[in-house]
C-alpha positions as CSV (number, residue, x, y, z in Angstrom):
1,X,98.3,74.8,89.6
2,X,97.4,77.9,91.1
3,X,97.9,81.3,89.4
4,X,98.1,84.9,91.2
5,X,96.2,88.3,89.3
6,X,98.0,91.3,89.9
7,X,95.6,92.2,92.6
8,X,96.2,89.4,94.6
9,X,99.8,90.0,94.3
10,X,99.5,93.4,95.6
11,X,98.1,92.2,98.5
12,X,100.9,89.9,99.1
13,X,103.4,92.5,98.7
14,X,101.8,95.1,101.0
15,X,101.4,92.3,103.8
16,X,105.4,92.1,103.5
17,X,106.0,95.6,103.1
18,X,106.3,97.6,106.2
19,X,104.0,99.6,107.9
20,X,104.4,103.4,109.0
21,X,101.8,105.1,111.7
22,X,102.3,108.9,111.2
23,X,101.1,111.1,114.3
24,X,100.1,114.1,114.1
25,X,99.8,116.9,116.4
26,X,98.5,119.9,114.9
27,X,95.9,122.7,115.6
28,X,92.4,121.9,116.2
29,X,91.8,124.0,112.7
30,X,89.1,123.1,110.4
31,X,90.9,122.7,107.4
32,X,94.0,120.5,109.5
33,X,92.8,117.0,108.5
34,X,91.7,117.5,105.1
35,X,95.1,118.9,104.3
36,X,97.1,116.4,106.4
37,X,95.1,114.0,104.5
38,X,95.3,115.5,101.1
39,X,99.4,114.8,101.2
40,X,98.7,110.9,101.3
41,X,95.8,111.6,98.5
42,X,98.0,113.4,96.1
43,X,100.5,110.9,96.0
44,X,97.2,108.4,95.7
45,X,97.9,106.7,98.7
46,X,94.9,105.5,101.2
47,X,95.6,105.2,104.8
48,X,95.0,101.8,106.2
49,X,93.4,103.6,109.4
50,X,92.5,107.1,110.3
51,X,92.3,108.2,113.9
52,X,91.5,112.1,114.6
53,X,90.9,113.2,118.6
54,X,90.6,117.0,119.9
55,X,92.4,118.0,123.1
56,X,91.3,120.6,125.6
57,X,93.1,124.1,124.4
58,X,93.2,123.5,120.8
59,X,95.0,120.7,119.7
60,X,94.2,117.6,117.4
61,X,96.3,114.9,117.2
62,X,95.7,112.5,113.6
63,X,97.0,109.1,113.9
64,X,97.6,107.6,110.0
65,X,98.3,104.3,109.4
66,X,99.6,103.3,106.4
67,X,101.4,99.9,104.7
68,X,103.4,99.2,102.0
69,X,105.6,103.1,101.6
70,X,109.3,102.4,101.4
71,X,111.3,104.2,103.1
72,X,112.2,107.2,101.1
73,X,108.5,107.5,100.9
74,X,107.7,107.7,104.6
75,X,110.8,110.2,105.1
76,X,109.1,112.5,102.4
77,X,105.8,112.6,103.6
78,X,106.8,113.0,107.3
79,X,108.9,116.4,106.0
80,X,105.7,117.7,104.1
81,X,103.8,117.1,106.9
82,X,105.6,118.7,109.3
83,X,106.2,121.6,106.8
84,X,102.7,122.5,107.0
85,X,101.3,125.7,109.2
86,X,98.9,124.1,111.1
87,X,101.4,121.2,111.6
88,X,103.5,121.2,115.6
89,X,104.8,117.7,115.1
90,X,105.3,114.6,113.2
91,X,105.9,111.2,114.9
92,X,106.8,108.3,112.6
93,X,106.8,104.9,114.1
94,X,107.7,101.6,111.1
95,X,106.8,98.2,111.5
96,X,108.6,95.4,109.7
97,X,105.0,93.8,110.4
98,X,101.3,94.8,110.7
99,X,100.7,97.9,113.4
100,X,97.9,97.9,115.7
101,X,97.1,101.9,116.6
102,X,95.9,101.1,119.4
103,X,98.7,99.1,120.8
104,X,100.9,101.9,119.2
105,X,99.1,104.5,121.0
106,X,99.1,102.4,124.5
107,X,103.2,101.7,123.9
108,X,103.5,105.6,122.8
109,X,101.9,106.7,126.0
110,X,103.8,104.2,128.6
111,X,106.7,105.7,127.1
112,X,106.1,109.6,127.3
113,X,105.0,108.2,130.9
114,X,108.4,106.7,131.9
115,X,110.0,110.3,130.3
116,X,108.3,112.5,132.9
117,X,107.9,110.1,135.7
């Protein structure tokens, strides 16, 4: 008979939970990710990934990962986000299933391709 501790139960549950991947595009501002950041910390939430790239003329775009946030959750922190100063846009993208950023990245890009083209 095999018996589950709460932290092994946690980890089942986030596995079946879904998974949101935030983008960010924002001003390339020294404070912009710690503060983009800080809105998953106070709600003591860590991000299952991190991403964080600087464009030509100023802008940084932060790619979050992050499982297990219903839905209300994810709708919340997407508002805050984009409330901020430094902020230009918030993307959210949920997964039923685990999200690869880079696959998310590649899809995102094929598909702002096909918009223009």
């Amino acid at each position: 008979m095999s018996t589950l501790n709460p932290s092994d139960s946690q980890s089942v549950s986030s596995r079946r939970s879904p998974t949101a991947c935030f983008s960010v595009r924002a001003a390339a501002d020294p404070a912009t990710l710690s503060r983009v950041i800080e809105h998953f910390a106070l709600l003591n939430i860590v991000p299952e990934t991190v991403k964080a790239r600087r464009f030509n003329g100023g802008a940084l775009v932060i790619d979050l990962k992050v499982k297990g946030l219903a839905g209300d959750r994810i709708d919340i922190i997407a508002r805050k986000l984009r409330a901020m100063v430094l902020v230009h846009g918030v993307a959210v993208e949920v997964f039923a299933a685990g999200c690869d950023l880079d696959d998310y990245r590649a899809a995102r890009v094929s598909a702002e391709a096909a918009l223009t083209a």
